[in-house]
N, C-alpha and C positions, 0 to 999 in steps of 0.2 A: 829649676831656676829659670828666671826669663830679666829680660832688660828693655828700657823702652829709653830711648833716645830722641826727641822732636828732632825733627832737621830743623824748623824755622825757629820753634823759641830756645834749644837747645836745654831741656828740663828732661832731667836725668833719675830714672828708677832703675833700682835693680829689685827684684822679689823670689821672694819662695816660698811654695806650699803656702801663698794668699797671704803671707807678711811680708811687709816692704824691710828690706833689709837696707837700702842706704835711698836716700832721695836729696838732688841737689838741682838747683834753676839756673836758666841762661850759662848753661857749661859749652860754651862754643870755641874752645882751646885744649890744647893737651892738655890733662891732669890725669894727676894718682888719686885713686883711693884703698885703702882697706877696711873689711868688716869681719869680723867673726861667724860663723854658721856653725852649730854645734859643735864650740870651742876651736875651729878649725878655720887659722886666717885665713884671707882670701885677698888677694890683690887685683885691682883692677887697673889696666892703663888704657888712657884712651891718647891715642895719637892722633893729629892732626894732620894733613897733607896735601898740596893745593888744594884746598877748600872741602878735602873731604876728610871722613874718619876714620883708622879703625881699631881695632880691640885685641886688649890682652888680657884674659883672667888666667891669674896663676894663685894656685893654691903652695902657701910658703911650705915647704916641706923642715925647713931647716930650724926656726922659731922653733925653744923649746916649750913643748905644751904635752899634756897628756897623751892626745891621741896622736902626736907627731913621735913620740916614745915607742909607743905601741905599736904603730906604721913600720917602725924599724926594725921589728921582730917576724910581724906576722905578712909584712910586704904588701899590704892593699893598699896599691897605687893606682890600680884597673880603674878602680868606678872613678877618681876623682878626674882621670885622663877623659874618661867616656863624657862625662857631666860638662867639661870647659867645651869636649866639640860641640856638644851638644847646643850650647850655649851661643857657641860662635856658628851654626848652623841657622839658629832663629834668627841671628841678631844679619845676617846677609841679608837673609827672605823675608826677613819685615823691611827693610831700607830700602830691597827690590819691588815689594808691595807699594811701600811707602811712594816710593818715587814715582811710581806708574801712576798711582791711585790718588794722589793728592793735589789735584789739579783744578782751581780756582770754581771753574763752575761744575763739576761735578759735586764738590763740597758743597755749592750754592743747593743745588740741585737736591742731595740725600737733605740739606737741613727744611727746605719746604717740605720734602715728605715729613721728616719729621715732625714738623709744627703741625701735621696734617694728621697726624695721629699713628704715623707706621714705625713697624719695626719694634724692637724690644723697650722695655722701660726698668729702670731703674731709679734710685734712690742719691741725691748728692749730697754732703756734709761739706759747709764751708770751713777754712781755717784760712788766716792769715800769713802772709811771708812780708814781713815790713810793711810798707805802703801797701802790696797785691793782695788779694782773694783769691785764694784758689781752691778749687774743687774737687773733690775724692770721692772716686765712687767704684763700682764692682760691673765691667761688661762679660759677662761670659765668666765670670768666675775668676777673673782676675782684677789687681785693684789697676785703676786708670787716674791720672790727675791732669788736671787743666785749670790753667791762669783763665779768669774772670777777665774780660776786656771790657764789659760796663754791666754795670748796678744799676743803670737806667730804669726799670719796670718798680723795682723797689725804693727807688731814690724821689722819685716823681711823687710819690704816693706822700712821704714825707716820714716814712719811716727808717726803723733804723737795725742794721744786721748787726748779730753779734757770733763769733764763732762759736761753731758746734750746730750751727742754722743748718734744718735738710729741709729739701725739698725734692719734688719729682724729677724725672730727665728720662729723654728717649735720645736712644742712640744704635744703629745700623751697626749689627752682629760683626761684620766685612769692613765697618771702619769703626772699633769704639772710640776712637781717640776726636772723632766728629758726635758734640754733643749739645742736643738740645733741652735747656732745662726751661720747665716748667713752673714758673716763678707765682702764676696765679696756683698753684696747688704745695701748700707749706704743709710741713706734717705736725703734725696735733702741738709737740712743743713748739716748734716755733710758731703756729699761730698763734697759743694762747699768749707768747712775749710781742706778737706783733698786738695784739688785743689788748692786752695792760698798756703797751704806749700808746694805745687811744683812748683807754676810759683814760688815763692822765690828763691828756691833751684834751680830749671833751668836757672832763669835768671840772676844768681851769676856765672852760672859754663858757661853760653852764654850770653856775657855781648855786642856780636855783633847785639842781636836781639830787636827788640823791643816789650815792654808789650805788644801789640795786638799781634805778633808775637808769643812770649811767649804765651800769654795765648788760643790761638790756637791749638799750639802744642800740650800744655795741655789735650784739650779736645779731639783733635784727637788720643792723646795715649789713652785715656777714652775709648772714642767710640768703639777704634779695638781690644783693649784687658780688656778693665773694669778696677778690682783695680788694676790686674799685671801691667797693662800699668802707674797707678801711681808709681809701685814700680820700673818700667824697669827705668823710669825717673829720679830716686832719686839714683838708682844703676848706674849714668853712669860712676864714677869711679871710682867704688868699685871691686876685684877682689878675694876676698875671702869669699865669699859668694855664695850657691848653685843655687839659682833659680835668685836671681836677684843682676845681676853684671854687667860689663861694655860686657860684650859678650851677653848676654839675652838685651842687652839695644841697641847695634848695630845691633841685628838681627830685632828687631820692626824696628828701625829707615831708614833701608836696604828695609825692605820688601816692595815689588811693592805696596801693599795697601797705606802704611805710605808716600810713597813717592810723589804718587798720590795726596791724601789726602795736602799733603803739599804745592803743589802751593797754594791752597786757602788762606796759613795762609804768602807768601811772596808779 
C-alpha cells in the first residue's frame, strides 16, 4: 500500500497493488477516512498541527466481518501491524523527499528538460472533479493524479475535451508528481473526437463540399501540420486571435503542400 498527499494542493490518494482505493482533493485539514481492502476496514486519520500533518492507519480489528472472525482464532495480527509501519515509513520519506525536492526553480528546471524530450513517458487520461480536469496516469508503476491548471493549448485551437481524453506526458522517474503533457500528441481516440469536431465545424462554414471531401481536408490539415492544422481549420474566421485565425488558416490552405495534397480529396 502507498499514499500520496500534495503539500501545496493538498489532493489525497491512497493505493494498492496499482488500484487506487480512496481518492479525495484540496484535504488540507484533519479528517477521517475509511475503506475496505479484501473485506478488511481500514481507517485512516490525518491530523493536522501547526501547519503540518500527520498519519494514522488503523486497521478496525473490532467491526464484525469475516476475516475479523477468523483473526480471532488463528491471531494474524503480524502482517497487518508490519503493513501500517510500512505505510507510515513511505509516507515520512516522501514528505522528507517532497520538502527538499520541490523547490520552485528546480521544478522549472526538470519541466524544460522535459519539454526537451527527457526522461520517461507516459500515457494521461483526463476526468473531471466539478469545474477541475484532472489527470491520471501511471509513473513507475504506480497511479499519479494532477489538477489541470490550463486547457490553454487545447482551448486556443477551438476545440473541445471530453472525459476519458489521453494523451502523451513525460515525467522524471525522481519526481513523478512533476508532469509534462504532451497536448500536440492525442491518442488515436481522442483525435479521431477532436477530428469530427472539425469536419462539423468545416463543413458548416463549406457547405459546398462534400463529407469525403470534408473529411479529407481534415486529415490533410492533420498530416501537414498535426494539432495546429486542426486549430488552423476551426480559426478560419476568426481574426483576433494570435496563432490561429483566418491568416494562419489561409497560409496552410495556400501552401504548395496543402494544395497538392488537395486534389486527392476533389
Amino acid at each position: 500500500m502507498g499514499m500520496y498527499h500534495g503539500e501545496d494542493s493538498g489532493h489525497l490518494m491512497v493505493h494498492c497493488n496499482n488500484k487506487v482505493m480512496l481518492i479525495d482533493f484540496g484535504v488540507k485539514d484533519s479528517k477521517n477516512y475509511s475503506f475496505f481492502l479484501d473485506q478488511e476496514l481500514f481507517e485512516l486519520q490525518l491530523m493536522r498541527n501547526n501547519g503540518s500533518f500527520s498519519y494514522d492507519l488503523r486497521h478496525n480489528e473490532d467491526v464484525d466481518t469475516p476475516h475479523n472472525r477468523r483473526r480471532e482464532s488463528d491471531k494474524k495480527t503480524t502482517r497487518w501491524r508490519l503493513i501500517a509501519a510500512g505505510i507510515f515509513i513511505v509516507i515520512f520519506a516522501i514528505a522528507g523527499i517532497f520538502a527538499y525536492s520541490n523547490r520552485p526553480a528546480k521544478k522549472q528546471a526538470i519541466l524544460e528538460l522535459l519539454a526537451a524530450g527527457q526522461w520517461s513517458t507516459t500515457e494521461i487520461s483526463l476526468f473531471r472533479n466539478g469545474q477541475q480536469w484532472i489527470a491520471s496516469y501511471r509513473a513507475d508503476n504506480q497511479v499519479q493524479t494532477q489538477t489541470i491548471t490550463s486547457l490553454h493549448p487545447i482551448e486556443a485551437k477551438g476545440l473541445t475535451l471530453r472525459p476519458g481524453d489521453r494523451f502523451a506526458a513525460r515525467y522524471q522517474p525522481d519526481r513523478p508528481d512533476i508532469l509534462h503533457i504532451l497536448w500536440s500528441e492525442p491518442a488515436a481516440e481522442t483525435l479521431a473526437h477532436f477530428q469530427t469536431q472539425v469536419m462539423s465545424f468545416h463543413a458548416r462554414k463549406n457547405p459546398e463540399l462534400s463529407p469525403q471531401q470534408v473529411g479529407c481536408q481534415v486529415r490533410l490539415a492533420y498530416s501537414l501540420e498535426g494539432m495546429d492544422g486542426l486549430g488552423y481549420l476551426m480559426a478560419q474566421n476568426r481574426k483576433d486571435t494570435p496563432k490561429y485565425n483566418r491568416n494562419s488558416y489561409l497560409r496552410m490552405t495556400r501552401s504548395t503542400e496543402f494544395r497538392q495534397g488537395n486534389k486527392d480529396c476533389l
